[in-house]
C-alpha positions in Angstrom: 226.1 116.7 -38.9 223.8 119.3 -37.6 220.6 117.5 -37.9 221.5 114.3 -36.1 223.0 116.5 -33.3 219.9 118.5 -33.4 217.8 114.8 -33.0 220.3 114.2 -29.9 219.5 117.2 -27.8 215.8 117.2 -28.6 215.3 113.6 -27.2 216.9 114.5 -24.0 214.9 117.4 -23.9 211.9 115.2 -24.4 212.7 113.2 -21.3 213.4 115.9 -19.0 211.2 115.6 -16.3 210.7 119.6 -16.1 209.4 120.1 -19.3 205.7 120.4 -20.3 203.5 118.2 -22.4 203.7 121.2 -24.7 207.3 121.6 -24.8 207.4 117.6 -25.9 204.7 118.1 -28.3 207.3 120.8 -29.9 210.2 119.0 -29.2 208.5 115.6 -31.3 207.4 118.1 -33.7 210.8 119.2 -34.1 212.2 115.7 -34.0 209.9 113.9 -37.0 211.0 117.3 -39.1 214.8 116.3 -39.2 213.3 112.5 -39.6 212.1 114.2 -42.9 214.5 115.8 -43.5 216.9 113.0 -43.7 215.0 110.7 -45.6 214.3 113.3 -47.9 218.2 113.9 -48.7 218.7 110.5 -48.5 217.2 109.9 -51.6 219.0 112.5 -53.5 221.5 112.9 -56.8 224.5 115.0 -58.5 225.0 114.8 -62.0 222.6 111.6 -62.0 224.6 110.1 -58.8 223.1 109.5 -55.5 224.7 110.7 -53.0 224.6 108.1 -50.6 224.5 105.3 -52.7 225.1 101.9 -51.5 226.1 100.0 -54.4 229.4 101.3 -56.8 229.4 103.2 -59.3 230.7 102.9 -62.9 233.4 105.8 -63.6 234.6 106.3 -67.7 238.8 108.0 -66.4 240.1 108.4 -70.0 239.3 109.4 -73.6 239.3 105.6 -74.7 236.4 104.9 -72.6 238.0 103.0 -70.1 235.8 102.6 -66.8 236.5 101.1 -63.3 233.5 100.7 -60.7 234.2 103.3 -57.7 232.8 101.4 -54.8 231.9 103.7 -51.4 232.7 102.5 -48.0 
């Protein structure tokens, strides 16, 4: 995942020694955007289904009705 990896590098960036209090200040600005960013996807649906649900879902898989719950793991 690109924005965890992203996270990764820019805290090590943030405790190298050489950088400026400028280059942190980006680097933290940088870093609470992809905090954002995650909590902001974290919350969202398909077809009325989160997508990162933590609970199962109920699933109708004929004609007659007949449902089963899909649980995620």
């Amino acid at each position: 995942m690109h924005a965890l990896d992203r996270m990764s590098k820019l805290t090590l960036l943030h405790q190298d020694t050489t950088k400026t209090e400028t280059d942190r200040s980006n680097y933290s600005f940088e870093f609470t955007l992809f905090q954002n960013y995650i909590s902001y996807i974290g919350i969202k649906e398909f077809n009325c289904v989160s997508l990162f649900a933590n609970a199962g879902n109920e699933v109708t898989i004929d004609s007659d009705a007949n449902t089963f719950i899909m649980l995620w793991t």
